[in-house]
C-alpha positions, 0 to 999 in steps of 0.5 A: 500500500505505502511503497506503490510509488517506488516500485518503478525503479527504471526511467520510462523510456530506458536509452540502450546502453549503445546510444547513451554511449554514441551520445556521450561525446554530444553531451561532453561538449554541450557541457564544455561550451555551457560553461564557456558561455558561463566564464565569458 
């Protein structure tokens, strides 16, 4: 009754570990540029 809310432990639309890792390199670099835009 009460641990209802946490039985779905996965996201809902689970990324295949072969795309997350194909998009890495993509978030890396938003990041990178994000903080540059930040400093400047």
């Amino acid at each position: 009754m009460f641990f209802d809310e946490f039985d779905i432990q996965e996201p809902e639309f689970p990324m295949p570990d072969e795309a997350y890792i194909a998009m890495l390199p993509a978030i890396k670099t938003a990041a990178w540029c994000y903080c540059r835009s930040i400093q400047y």
